[in-house]
N, C-alpha and C positions, 0 to 999 in steps of 0.2 A: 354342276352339282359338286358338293365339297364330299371329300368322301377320305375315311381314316385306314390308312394301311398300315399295317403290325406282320413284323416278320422275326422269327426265330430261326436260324438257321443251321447246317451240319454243327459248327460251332460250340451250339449250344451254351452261346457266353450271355445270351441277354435277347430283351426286346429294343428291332430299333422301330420306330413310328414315324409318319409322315401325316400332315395334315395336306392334302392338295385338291386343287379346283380343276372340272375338265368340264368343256363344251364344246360345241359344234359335233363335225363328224366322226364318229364313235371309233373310227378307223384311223383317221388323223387328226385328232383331238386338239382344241386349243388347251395347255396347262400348266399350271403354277403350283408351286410349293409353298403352302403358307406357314406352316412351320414343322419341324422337328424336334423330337427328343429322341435319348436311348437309354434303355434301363436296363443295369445286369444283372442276373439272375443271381440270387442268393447261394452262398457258396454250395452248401449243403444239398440247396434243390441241382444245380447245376452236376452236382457230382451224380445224383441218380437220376438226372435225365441222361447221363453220358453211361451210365455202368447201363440200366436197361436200354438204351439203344446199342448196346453191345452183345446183349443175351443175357444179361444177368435176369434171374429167374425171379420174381415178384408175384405173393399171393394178387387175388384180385381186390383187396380193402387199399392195400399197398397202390395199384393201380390209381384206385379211384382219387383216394388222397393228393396222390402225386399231380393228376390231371386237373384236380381242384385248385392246385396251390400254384399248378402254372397260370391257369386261367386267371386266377388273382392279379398274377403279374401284368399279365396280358393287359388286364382292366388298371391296371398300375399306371402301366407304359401309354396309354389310350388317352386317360387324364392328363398326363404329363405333358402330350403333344396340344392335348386338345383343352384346356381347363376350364373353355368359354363354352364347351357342347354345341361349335359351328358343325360338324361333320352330320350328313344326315344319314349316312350309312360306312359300315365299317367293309370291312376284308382283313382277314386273320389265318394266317396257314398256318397257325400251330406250330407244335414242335413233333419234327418228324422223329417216330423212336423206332420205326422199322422200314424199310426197302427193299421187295423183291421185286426186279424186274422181270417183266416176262420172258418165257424158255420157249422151246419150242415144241413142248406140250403143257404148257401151265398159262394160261394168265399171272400176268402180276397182280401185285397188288402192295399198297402203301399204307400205312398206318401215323397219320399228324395226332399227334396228343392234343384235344382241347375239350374245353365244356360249351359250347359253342350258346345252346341257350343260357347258360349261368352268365356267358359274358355279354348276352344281348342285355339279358333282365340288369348287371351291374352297370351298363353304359348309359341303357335306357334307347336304345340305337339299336335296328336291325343289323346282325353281323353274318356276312357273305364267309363258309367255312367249308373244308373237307374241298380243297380244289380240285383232287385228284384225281376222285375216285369213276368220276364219268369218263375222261381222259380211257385210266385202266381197264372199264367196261368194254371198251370198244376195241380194247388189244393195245392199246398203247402203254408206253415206258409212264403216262402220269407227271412225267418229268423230263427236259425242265418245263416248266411254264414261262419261265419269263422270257424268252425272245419275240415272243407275241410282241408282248408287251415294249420292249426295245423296237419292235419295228415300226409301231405307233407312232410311239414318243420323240426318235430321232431323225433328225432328217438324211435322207440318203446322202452318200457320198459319188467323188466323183469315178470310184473303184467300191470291190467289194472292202467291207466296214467291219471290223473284229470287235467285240465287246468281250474281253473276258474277268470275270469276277472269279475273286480270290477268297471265297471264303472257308470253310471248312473241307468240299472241293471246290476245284477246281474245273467253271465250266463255260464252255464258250458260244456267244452269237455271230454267225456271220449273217452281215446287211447287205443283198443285194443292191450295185450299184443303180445312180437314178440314169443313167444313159449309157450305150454299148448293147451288146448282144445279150449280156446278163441280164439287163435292166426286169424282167419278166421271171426270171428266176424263183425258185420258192426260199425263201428263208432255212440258214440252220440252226443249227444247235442240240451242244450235247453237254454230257461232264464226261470229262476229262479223264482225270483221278483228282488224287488228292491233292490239297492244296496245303492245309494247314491242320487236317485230324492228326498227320504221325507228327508234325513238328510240335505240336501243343501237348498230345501225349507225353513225346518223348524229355522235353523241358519240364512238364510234371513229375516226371521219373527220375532225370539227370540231378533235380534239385528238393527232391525229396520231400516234393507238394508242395515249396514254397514259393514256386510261379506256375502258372499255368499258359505261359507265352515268351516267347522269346521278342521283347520290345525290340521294335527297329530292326530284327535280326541281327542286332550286337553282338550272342553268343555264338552262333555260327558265322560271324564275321571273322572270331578267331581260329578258327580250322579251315581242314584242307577239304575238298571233298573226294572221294575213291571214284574217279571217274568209269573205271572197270564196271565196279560194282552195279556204278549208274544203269550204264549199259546193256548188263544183266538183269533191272529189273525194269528194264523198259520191254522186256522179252514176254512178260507178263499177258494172258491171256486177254483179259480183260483192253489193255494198252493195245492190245493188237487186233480187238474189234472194229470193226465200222459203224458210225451210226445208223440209227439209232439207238443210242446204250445211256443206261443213269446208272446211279451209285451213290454208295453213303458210307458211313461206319462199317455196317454189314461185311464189307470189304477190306476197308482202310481205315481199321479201329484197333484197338488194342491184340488182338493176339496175330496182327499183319506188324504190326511194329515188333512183337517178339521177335518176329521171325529176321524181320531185317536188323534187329542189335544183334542177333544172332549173326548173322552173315557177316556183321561189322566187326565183330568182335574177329571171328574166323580171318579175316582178311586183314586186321590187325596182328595176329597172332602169327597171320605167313611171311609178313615183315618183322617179325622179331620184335615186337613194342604190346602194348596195351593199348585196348578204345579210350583214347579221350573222347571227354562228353561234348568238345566244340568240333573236333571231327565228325562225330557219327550227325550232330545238327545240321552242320555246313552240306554233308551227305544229303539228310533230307533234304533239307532246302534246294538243293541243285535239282534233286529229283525231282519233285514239285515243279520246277523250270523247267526239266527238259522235257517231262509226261507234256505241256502244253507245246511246246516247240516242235515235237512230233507230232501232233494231231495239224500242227498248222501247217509243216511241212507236207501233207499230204491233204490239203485244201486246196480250193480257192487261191489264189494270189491273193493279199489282202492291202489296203492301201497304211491304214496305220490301225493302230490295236488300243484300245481304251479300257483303260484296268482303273475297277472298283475293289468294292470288297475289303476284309481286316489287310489280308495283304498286301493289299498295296500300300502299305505304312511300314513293310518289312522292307527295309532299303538292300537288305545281304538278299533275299528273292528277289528283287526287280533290280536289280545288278547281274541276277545270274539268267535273270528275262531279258532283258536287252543283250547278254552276251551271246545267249544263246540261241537268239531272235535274230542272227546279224541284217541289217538292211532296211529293218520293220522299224517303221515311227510306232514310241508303246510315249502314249500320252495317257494323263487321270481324265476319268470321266468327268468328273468337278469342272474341268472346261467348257462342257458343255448344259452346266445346271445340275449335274446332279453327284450328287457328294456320296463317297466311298460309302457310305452304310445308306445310303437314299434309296438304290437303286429298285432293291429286291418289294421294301416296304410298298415304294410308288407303284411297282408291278402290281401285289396285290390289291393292291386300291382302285387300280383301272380293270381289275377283272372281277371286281365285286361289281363296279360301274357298268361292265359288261352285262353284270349277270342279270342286272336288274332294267337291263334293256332287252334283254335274250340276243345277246351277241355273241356266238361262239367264240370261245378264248386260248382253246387250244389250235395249234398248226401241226397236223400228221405228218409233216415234212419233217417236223423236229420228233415228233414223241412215236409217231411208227402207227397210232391208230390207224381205224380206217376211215373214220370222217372225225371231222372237223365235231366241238359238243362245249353244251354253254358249261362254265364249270361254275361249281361249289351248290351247297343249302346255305337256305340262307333259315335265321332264328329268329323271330321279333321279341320283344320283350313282353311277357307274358302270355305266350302261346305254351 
């Protein structure tokens, strides 16, 4: 079946789309990618998909408006992958504007912005949407989803196998190796922290809205980073969890960045100087390196690590990932088929597939439910 996957991620920079084909066994599927696009969100819609997945406070017309004009995009990015209408069914997670994970008397619960029938009726395509929310029913984090999905798709190693994407966080798969004592093992995965929310903020801030990313990581190539600091905000509750844990903005969104220019500035100040804006970057970015070099340090042995994701195009963080990795082969996922922004789109493509086989999609290993649960609704066009 050809089937179209659309992903929006913490980011919130765009849609990336994947057209791909899966057959055989729905567990280890034969499949191909037939084509790709990516489309970036309109400057304007991208800034209030970032301000309300922050808390910024929005009547409910405001809402509606904003969910419509992502959907548009969505149906945008859809066309773009697909302009021939091969795909006979979609997968869409929307753009996440909220995340709380469950506590230890609350359920969680997640909020993907989409118009899920608007976008069947504009495709003309049943679209698989709201991945999560079964996931959350059942006491699970909802998130991530995609290690499922990596453990289909790739072939096991001869040791356990790291996938970690770098997008707005920062989150990792470990693959059970195919022989040894592991081989039986259940799959992980969790997020991390951040990856690229405070470095993207913080380059919005430093240059006074006139980027919103630091390309290749060229500006924090020019600074030093406060490894102290580092250190101390590895001390962080959250960093000090065991999985099962997820996260998003909620956490590691603008008023978490206050707090660290603050700290940088303080620590600035105790050496007698001022924050430059390539140190407090260089800062981020190390942190970002070291939040995942801690979680790995306290894993699985891993054989080598395959990084996707925006960041993995930031050459100043996969410099401070291999420094801080010593020992670990960190290879692109691209080696193995599947290209920096492929990865998350192809997931939901195979869990709409899923969904319309009644194949449970989620792993309670990874997300903490308590069983296994087929994810998403799906919308036909014209219901």
């Amino acid at each position: 079946m050809r089937v179209l996957g659309l992903m929006s991620g913490t980011s919130a920079d765009g849609v990336d789309a994947v057209l791909a084909e899966f057959a055989g066994p729905p567990r280890r599927p034969r499949w191909r990618l037939l084509s790709r696009a990516a489309l970036p969100y309109p400057t304007a819609l991208r800034r209030r998909l970032i301000a309300i997945g922050q808390g910024q406070p929005l009547v409910a017309a405001e809402v509606l408006e904003l969910g419509e004009a992502l959907t548009q995009v969505q149906a945008e990015a859809a066309r773009a992958c697909d302009p021939e209408g091969r795909a006979a069914l979609v997968g869409c997670h929307g753009q996440t504007v909220w995340h709380r994970p469950p506590l230890a008397n609350q359920r969680g619960c997640s909020w993907q912005l989409l118009q899920g029938p608007l976008l069947a009726q504009l495709l003309q395509r049943p679209v698989v949407y709201d991945f999560r929310a079964a996931d959350l029913a059942l006491g699970g984090q909802g998130a991530p989803l995609v290690p499922a999905a990596d453990a289909a798709l790739l072939p096991a190693a001869g040791g356990w196998r790291g996938l970690l994407n770098l997008g707005g966080i920062a989150n990792l798969t470990l693959l059970p190796p195919a022989s040894g004592p592991d081989r039986a093992a259940a799959v992980q995965g969790w997020d991390c922290g951040p990856a690229n929310t405070l470095l993207d903020l913080a380059v919005d801030h430093f240059s006074g809205g006139k980027q919103n990313f630091d390309a290749g990581g060229a500006w924090a190539a020019q600074g030093k980073p406060d490894e102290a600091l580092i250190q101390h905000w590895l001390e962080l509750p959250y960093l000090q969890q065991t999985p099962p844990k997820s996260t998003g903005r909620e956490l590691f969104g603008q008023s978490d960045l206050q707090q660290r220019l603050h700290d940088l500035e303080q620590s600035a100040h105790q050496r007698g100087s001022n924050l430059e804006p390539s140190n407090a970057l260089a800062t981020l970015t190390a942190f970002s390196a070291a939040v995942v070099a801690q979680d790995l340090n306290q894993s699985p042995a891993i054989v080598e690590l395959l990084v996707a994701g925006g960041g993995a195009r930031n050459h100043t963080l996969m410099r401070q990932l291999r420094r801080r990795c010593r020992g670990l082969e960190l290879r692109p996922l691209a080696e193995l088929g599947i290209g920096d922004s492929d990865r998350e789109a192809l997931a939901f493509a195979l869990l709409a597939w899923w969904h319309q086989l009644r194949i449970p999609g989620s792993l309670p290993s990874v997300t903490g439910a308590s069983q296994p649960a087929v994810l998403g609704v799906c919308a036909s066009p014209g219901q």
